[in-house]
MARROTI-377379 format. One record per residue (C-alpha): residue number from 1; x, y, z. Coordinates in steps of 0.2 Angstrom, whole numbers. Each point is the difference from the previous one (the first is absolute). Last residue first. Example, Ala and Ser with C-alpha at 12.3 -4.5 7.8 and 13.67 -1.06 7.14 Angstrom:
// residues 2
pt n->2 x->68 y->-5 z->36 .
pt n->1 x->-6 y->-17 z->3 .
This chain:
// residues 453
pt n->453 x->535 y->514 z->221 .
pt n->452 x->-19 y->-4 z->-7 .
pt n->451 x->3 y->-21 z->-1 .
pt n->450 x->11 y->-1 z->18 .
pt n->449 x->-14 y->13 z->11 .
pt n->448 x->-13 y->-12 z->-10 .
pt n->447 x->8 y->-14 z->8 .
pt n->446 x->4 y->5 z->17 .
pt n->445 x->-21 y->8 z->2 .
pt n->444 x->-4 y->-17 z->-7 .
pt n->443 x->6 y->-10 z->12 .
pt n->442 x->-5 y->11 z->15 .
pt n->441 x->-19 y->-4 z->-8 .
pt n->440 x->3 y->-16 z->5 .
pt n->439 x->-4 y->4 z->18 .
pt n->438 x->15 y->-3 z->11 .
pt n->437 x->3 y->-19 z->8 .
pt n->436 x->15 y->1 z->16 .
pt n->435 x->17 y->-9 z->3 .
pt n->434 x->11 y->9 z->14 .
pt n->433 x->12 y->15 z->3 .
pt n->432 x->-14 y->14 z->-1 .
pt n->431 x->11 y->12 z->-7 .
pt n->430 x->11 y->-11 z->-10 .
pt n->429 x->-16 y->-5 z->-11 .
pt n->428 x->-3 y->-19 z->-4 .
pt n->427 x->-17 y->-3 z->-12 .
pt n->426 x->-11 y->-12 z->-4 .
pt n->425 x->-15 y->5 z->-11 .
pt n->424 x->-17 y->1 z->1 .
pt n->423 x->-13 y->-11 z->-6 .
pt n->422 x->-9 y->-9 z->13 .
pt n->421 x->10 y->-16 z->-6 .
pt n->420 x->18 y->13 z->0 .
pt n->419 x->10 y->5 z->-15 .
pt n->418 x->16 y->-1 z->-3 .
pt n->417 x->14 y->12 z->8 .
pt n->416 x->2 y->16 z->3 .
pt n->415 x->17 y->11 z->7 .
pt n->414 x->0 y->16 z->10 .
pt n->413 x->15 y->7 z->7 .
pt n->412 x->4 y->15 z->11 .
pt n->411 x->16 y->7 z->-5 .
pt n->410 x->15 y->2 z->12 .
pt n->409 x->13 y->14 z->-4 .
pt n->408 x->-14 y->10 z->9 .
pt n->407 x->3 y->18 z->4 .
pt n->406 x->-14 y->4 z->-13 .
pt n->405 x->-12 y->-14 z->-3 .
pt n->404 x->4 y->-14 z->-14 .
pt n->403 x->-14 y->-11 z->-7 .
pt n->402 x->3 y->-17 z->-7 .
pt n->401 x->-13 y->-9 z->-13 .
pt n->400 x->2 y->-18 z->-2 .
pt n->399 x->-10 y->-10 z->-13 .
pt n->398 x->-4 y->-18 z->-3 .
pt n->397 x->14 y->-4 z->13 .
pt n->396 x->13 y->-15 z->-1 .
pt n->395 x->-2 y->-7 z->13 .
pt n->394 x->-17 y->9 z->4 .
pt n->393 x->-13 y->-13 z->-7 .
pt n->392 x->-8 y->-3 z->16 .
pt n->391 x->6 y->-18 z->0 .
pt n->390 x->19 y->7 z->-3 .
pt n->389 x->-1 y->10 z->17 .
pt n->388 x->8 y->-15 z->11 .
pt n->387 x->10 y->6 z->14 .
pt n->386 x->-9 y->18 z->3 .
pt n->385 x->-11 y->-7 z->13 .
pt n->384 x->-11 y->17 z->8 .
pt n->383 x->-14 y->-7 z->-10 .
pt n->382 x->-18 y->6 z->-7 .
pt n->381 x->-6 y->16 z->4 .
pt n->380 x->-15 y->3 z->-10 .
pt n->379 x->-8 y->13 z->-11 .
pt n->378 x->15 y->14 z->2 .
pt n->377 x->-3 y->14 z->-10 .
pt n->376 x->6 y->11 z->-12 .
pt n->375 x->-5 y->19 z->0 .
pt n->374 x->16 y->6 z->1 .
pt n->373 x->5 y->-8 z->-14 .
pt n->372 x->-13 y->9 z->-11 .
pt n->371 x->5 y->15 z->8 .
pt n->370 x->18 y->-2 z->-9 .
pt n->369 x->-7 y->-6 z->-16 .
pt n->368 x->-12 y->16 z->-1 .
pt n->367 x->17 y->9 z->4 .
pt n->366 x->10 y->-7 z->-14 .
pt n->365 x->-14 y->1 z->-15 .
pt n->364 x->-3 y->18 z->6 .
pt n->363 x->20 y->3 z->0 .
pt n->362 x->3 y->-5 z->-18 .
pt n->361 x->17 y->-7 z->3 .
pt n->360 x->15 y->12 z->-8 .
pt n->359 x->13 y->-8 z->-7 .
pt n->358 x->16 y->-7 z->8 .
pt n->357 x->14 y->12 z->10 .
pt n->356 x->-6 y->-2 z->15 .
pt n->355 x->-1 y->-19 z->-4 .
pt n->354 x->-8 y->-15 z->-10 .
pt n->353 x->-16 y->9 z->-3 .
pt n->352 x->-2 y->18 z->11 .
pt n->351 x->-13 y->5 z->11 .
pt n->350 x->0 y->18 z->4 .
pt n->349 x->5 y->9 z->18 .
pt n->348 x->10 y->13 z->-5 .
pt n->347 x->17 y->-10 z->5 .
pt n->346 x->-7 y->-13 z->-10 .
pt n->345 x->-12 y->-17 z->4 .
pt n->344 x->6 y->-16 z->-7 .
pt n->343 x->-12 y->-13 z->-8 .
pt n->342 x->6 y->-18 z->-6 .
pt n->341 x->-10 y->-11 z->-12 .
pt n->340 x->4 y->-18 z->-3 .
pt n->339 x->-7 y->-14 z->-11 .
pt n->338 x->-1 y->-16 z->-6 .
pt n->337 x->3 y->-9 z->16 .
pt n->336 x->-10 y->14 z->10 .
pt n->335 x->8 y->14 z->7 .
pt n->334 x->-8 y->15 z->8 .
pt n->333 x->12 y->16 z->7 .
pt n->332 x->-5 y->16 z->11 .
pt n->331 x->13 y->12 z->7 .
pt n->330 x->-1 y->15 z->10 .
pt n->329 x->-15 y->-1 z->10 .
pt n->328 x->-2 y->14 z->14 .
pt n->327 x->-13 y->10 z->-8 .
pt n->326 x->-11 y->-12 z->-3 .
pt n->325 x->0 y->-3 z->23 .
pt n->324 x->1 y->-19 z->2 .
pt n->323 x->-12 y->-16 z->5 .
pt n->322 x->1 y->-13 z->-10 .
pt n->321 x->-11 y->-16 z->2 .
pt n->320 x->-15 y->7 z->10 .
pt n->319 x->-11 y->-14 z->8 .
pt n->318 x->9 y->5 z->17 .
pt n->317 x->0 y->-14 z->13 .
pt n->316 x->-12 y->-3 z->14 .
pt n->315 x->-8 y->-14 z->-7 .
pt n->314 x->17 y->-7 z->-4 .
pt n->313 x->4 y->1 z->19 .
pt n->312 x->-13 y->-14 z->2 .
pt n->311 x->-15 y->-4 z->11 .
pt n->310 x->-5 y->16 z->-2 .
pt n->309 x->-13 y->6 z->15 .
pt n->308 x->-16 y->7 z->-11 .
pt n->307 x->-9 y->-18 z->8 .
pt n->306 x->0 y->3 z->17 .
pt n->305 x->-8 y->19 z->-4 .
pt n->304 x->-11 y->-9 z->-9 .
pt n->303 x->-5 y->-16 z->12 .
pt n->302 x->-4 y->13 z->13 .
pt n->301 x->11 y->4 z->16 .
pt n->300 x->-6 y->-9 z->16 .
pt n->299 x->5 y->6 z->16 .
pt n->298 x->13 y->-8 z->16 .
pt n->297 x->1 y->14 z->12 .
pt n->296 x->18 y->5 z->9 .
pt n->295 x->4 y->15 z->-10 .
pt n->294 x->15 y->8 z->-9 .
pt n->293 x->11 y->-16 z->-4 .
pt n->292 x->-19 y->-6 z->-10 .
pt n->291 x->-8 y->-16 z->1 .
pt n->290 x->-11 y->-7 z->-16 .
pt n->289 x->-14 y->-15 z->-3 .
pt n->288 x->-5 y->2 z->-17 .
pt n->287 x->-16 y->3 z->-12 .
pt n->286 x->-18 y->-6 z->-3 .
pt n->285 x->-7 y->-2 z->19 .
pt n->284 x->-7 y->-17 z->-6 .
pt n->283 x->15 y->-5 z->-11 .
pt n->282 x->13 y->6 z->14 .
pt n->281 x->19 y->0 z->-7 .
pt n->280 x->13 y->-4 z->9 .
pt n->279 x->13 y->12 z->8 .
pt n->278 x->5 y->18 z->-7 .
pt n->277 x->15 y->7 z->12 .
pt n->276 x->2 y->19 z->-2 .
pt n->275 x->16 y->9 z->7 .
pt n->274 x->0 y->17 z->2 .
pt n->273 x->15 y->14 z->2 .
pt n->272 x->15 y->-13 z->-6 .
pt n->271 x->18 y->1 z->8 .
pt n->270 x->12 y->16 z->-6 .
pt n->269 x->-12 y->12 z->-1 .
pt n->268 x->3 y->17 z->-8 .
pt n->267 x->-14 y->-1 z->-13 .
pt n->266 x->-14 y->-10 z->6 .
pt n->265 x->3 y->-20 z->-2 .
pt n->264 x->-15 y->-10 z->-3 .
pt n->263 x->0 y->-19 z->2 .
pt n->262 x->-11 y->-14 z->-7 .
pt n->261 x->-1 y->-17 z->5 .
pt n->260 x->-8 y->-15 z->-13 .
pt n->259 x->-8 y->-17 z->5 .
pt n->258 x->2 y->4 z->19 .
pt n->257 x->8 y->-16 z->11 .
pt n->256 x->-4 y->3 z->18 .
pt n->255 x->-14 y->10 z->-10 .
pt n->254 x->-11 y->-14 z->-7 .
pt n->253 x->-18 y->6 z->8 .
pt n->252 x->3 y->-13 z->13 .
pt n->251 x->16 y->-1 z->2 .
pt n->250 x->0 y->18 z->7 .
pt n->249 x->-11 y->-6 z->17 .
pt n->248 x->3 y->18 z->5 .
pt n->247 x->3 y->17 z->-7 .
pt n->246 x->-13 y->8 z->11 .
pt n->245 x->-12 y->13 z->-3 .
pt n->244 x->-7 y->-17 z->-12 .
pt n->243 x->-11 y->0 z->-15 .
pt n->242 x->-2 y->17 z->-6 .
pt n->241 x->-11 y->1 z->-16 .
pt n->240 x->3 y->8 z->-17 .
pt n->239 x->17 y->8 z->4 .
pt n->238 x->1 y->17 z->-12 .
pt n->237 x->11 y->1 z->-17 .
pt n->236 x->5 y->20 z->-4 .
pt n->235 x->17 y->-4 z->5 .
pt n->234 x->4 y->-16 z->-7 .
pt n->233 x->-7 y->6 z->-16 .
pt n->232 x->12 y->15 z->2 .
pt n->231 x->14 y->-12 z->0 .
pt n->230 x->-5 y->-10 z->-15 .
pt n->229 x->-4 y->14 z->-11 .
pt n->228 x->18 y->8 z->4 .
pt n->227 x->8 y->-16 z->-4 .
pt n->226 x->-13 y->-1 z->-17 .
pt n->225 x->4 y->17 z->-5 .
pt n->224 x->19 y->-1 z->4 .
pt n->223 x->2 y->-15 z->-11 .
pt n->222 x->17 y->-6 z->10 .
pt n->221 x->18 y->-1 z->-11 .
pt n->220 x->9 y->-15 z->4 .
pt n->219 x->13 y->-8 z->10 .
pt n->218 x->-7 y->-20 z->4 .
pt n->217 x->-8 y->-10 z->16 .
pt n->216 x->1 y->14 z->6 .
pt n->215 x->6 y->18 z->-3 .
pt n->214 x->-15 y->7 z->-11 .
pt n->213 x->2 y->18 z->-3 .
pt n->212 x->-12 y->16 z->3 .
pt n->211 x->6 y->17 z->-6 .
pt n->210 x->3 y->15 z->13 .
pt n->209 x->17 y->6 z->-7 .
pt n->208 x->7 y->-10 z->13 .
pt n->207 x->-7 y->-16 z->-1 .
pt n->206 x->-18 y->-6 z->6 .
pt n->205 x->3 y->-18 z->8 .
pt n->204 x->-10 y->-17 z->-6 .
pt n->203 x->3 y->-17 z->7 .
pt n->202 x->-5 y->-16 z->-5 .
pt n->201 x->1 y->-13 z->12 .
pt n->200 x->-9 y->-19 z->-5 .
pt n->199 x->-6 y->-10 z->14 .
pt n->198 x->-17 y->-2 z->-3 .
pt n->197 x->-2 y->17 z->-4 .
pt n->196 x->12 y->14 z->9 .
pt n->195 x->0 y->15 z->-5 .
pt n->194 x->13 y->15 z->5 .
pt n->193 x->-5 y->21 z->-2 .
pt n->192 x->11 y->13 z->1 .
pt n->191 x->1 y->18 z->-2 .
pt n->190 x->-18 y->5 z->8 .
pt n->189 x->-4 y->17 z->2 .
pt n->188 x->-11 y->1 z->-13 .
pt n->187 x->-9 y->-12 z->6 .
pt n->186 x->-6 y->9 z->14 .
pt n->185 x->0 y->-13 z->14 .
pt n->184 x->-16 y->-8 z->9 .
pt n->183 x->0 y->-14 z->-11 .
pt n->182 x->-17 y->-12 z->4 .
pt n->181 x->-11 y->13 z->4 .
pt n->180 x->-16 y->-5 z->13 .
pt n->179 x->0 y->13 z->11 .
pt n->178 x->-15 y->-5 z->10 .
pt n->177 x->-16 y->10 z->1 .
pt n->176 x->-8 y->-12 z->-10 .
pt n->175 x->7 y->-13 z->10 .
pt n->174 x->-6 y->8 z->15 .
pt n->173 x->-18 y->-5 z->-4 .
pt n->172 x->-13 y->13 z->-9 .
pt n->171 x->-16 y->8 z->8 .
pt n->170 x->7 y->17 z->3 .
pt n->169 x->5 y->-1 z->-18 .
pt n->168 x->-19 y->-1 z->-5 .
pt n->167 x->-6 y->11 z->13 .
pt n->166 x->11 y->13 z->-6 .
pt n->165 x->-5 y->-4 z->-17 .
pt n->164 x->-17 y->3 z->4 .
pt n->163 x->3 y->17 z->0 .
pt n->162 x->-9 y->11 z->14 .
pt n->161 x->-17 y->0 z->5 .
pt n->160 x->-3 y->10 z->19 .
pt n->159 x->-11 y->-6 z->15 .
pt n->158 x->1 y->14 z->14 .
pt n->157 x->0 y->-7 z->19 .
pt n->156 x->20 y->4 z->4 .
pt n->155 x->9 y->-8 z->11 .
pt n->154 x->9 y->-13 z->-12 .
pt n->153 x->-3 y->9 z->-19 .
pt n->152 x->-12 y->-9 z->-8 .
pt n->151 x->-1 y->-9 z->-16 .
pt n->150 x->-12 y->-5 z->-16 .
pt n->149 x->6 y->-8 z->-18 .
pt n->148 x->1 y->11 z->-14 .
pt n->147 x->-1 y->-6 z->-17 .
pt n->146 x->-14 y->10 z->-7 .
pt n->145 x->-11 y->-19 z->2 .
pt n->144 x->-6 y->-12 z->15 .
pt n->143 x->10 y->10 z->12 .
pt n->142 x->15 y->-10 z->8 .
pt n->141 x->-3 y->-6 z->18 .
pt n->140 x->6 y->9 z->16 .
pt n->139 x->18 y->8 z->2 .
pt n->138 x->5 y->8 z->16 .
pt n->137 x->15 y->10 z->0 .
pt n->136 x->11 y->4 z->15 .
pt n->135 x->11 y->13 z->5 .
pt n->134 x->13 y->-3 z->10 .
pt n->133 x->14 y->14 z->7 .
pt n->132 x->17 y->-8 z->-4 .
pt n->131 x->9 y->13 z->13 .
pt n->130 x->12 y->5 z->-14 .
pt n->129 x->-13 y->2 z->-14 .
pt n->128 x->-15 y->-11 z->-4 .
pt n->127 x->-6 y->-17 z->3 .
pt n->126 x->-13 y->-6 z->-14 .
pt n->125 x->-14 y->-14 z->8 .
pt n->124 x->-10 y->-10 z->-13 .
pt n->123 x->-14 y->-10 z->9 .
pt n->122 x->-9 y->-12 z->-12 .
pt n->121 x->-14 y->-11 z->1 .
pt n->120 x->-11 y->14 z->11 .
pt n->119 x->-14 y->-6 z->11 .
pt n->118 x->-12 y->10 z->-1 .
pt n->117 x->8 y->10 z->-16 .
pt n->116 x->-6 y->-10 z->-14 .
pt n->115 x->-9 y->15 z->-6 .
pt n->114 x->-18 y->-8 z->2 .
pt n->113 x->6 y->-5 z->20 .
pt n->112 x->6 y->18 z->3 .
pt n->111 x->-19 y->5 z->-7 .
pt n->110 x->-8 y->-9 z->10 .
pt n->109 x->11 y->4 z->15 .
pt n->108 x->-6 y->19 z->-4 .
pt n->107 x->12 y->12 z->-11 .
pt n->106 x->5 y->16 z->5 .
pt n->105 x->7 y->9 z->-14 .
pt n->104 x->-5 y->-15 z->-14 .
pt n->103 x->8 y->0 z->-18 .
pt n->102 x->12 y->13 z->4 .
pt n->101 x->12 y->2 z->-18 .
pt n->100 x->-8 y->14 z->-9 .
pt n->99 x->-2 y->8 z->20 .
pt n->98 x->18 y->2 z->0 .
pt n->97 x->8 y->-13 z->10 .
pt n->96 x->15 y->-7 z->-14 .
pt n->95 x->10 y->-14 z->-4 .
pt n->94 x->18 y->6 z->-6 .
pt n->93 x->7 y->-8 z->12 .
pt n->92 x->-6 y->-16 z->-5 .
pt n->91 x->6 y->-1 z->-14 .
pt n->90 x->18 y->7 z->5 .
pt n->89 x->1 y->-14 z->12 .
pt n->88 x->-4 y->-13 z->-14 .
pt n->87 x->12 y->8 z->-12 .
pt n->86 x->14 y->-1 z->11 .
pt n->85 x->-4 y->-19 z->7 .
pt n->84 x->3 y->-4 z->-19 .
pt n->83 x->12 y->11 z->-5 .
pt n->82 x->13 y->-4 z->14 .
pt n->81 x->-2 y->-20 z->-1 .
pt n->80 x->2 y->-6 z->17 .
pt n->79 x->17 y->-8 z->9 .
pt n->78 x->-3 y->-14 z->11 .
pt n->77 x->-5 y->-7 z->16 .
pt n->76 x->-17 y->-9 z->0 .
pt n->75 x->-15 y->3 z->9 .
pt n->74 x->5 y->12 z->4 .
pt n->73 x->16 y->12 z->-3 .
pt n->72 x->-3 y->5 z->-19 .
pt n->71 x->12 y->12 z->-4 .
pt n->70 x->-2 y->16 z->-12 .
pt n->69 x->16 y->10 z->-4 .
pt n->68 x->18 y->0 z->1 .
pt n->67 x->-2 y->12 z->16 .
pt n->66 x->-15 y->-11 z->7 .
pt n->65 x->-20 y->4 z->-1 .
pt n->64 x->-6 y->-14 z->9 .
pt n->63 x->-14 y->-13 z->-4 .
pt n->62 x->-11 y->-10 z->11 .
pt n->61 x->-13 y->-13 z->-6 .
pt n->60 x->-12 y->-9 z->12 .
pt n->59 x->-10 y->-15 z->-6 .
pt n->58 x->-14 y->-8 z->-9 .
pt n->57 x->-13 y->8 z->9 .
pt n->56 x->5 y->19 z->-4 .
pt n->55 x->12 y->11 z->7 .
pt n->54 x->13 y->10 z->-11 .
pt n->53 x->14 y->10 z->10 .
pt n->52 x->12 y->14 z->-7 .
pt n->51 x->14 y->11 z->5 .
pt n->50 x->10 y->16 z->-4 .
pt n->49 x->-16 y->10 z->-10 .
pt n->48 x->6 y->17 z->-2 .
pt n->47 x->6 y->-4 z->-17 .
pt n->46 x->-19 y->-3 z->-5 .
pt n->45 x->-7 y->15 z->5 .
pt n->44 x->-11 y->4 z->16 .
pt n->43 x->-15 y->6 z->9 .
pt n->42 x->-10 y->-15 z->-6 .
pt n->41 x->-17 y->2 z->-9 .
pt n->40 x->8 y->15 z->-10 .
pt n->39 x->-10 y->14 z->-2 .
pt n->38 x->9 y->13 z->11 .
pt n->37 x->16 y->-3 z->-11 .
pt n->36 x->-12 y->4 z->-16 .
pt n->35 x->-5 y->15 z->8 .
pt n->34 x->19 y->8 z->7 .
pt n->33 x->8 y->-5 z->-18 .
pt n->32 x->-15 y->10 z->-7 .
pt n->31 x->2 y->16 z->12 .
pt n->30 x->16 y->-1 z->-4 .
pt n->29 x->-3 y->0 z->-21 .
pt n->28 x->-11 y->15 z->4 .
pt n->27 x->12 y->8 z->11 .
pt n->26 x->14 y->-1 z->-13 .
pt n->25 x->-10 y->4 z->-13 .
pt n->24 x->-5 y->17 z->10 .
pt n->23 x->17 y->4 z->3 .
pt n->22 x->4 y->0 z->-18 .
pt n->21 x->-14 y->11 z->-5 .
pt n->20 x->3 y->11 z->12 .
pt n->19 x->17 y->0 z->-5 .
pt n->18 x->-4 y->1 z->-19 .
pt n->17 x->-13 y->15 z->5 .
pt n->16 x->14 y->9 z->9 .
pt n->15 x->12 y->-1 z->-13 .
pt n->14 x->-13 y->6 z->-13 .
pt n->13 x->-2 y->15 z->10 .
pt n->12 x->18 y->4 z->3 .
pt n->11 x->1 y->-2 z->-17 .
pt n->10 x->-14 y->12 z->-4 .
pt n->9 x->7 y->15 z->11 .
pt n->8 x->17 y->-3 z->-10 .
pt n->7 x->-10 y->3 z->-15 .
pt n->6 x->-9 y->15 z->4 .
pt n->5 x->16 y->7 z->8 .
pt n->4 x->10 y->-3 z->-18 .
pt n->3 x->-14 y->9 z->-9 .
pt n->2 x->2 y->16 z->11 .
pt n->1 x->17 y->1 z->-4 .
């Protein structure tokens, strides 16, 4: 019994020192919050800040903090870069007044004039809370080394260094506060996408089950890699230069008549999202005239992202001859004119010769074949024209192999023909519905699946 009291007594003790404990990690970790609040040269954080104005000679700029984020509203009206005019607020305040940071408490006009702070080249002014209470930043000259540059706070005689990279922003134009994305949309939330170039549509839509196809000029399968690749370019790409706030004088930088249009369609909308317009090409700028639907400047866009547009659907299209699921195959054949091999897969899922009932295939020879297949590809698109196949060599076939999918009375066919000058092969498949080249290795993949089955 008397054990048992001698223990309780402990706990109670060791509760009382992990709640002293407690309490005193707590006030410590106040009393630091409270100190390193004290220290800051501003008495505020960087989501207090509503507005801002730079001052310097070369002009005035003015930003406000709107509900879809940062706007520039002089000397321009347009929409800011959120990280950028972010990160410069939050570096500035996050300058400190501690006395690591005071180069002069009460400096003499000497002094003022060594700091750059006489007369100074840059007035900074942050407006704060509701009632946009202003407090201004003066920045002098940059330090010769340490990276700091010297500033005063408006009203206040003490000299402090802070970040020179403060200065340094402070000191940019409006352009490098600017929003300069071309596609503001999330690509993944785009469904459709149309080009124009030079007169020729292509049109590309994402299907049901989330796969891209080509709808125009032709009905293909879309390389989803280089769709997606394309679309994300577009919106990672910044304008290099403004030209106009104004779309005027468009014959001029060859927008009455654009060299290629591109529209965006985010799910759900029936009429396009954005529309961009590409014009004439600027060899001393080094990229394109362009207007967008969503704004009314007229920018420049570099020569590269110009230049990643396709000019053609087949640029667009998948590379990847067959596309099926192994499992779902239930018949294979591969005919040449001297011979013939035909595979049938059984109720328990084995290849058989002839039919259910034939011999046994060896399964390891069948399946490598069937990935082999899968990894054939397309090395050009050739002709849509199905009136004259004989110069390809495809009337009659070299070789033909036919595939049938489950639920398909349908096979998807495959036949070559003779050899191409780069030295591939001309081939016709029913799933691509047009004359192509394959590599020539797809013609010995058929003939050694013929010799060994």
């Amino acid at each position: 019994m008397r054990y048992l009291k001698k223990t309780f007594i402990w706990i109670i003790v060791l509760v009382a020192i992990g709640g002293y404990t407690m309490l005193d990690f707590k006030s410590t970790k106040i009393a630091e919050q409270k100190k390193q609040e004290e220290s800051r040269l501003l008495p505020f954080t960087a989501d207090q800040v509503l507005a801002l104005t730079i001052k310097k000679d070369s002009g005035t700029i003015e930003l406000e903090r709107w509900e879809k984020g940062w706007k520039i509203v002089s000397p321009i009206n347009a929409m800011a870069k959120n990280e950028t005019v972010e990160k410069f607020i939050h570096e500035v305040t996050e300058s400190r007044n501690d006395s690591d940071y005071v180069m002069d408490q009460n400096p003499s006009p000497e002094r003022l004039t060594e700091f750059g702070l006489t007369v100074p080249s840059i007035r900074l002014t942050l407006k704060v809370g509701k009632e946009l209470k202003e407090h201004t930043l003066l920045f002098g000259i940059r330090a010769p080394m340490m990276g700091v540059a010297y500033a005063q706070v408006e009203g206040f005689k003490p000299v402090y260094r802070v970040n020179a990279d403060c200065r340094a922003e402070a000191d940019k134009d409006a352009y490098h506060f600017r929003d300069k994305s071309v596609l503001t949309l999330n690509p993944v939330m785009i469904d459709q996408v149309a080009v124009t170039w030079e007169g020729l549509p292509m049109l590309f839509k994402q299907a049901e089950n989330g796969m891209w196809k080509v709808e125009k000029p032709i009905n293909a399968r879309a390389d989803q890699k280089k769709l997606l690749e394309f679309m994300g370019m577009f919106a990672n790409a910044e304008i290099k230069e403004f030209i106009s706030e104004k779309k005027e004088k468009l014959a001029s930088y060859g927008l009455d008549k654009p060299s290629a249009v591109l529209r965006f369609w985010l799910s759900g909308d029936s009429s396009p999202t954005v529309q961009v317009d590409i014009g004439k090409r600027s060899p001393e700028k080094r990229g394109y005239y362009c207007a967008m639907s969503d704004r009314e400047a007229i920018f420049i866009l570099e020569e590269k992202t110009v230049n990643a547009i396709p000019r053609s659907a087949d640029e667009m299209r998948s590379k990847q001859l067959f596309f099926y699921e192994n499992e779902k195959l239930k018949r294979i054949e591969v005919r040449s004119a001297e011979k013939a091999v035909v595979l049938v897969k059984d109720s328990e899922n084995e290849w058989r010769k002839a039919s259910v009932k034939g011999d046994k295939a060896d399964f390891t020879s069948v399946n490598d074949f069937i990935e082999e297949m899968k990894n054939f590809e397309i090395k050009e698109f050739v002709s849509n024209d199905l009136r004259d196949i004989r110069q390809y060599g495809l009337d009659p076939a070299v070789i033909q192999a036919q595939i049938w999918l489950e639920g398909s009375a349908v096979p998807i066919a495959l036949n070559l023909g003779k050899a191409t000058p780069a030295g591939h092969v001309y081939a016709f498949s029913t799933a691509e519905k047009g004359i192509l080249t394959l590599e020539e290795r797809t013609k010995r993949v058929l003939e050694a699946f013929l010799r060994d089955l």
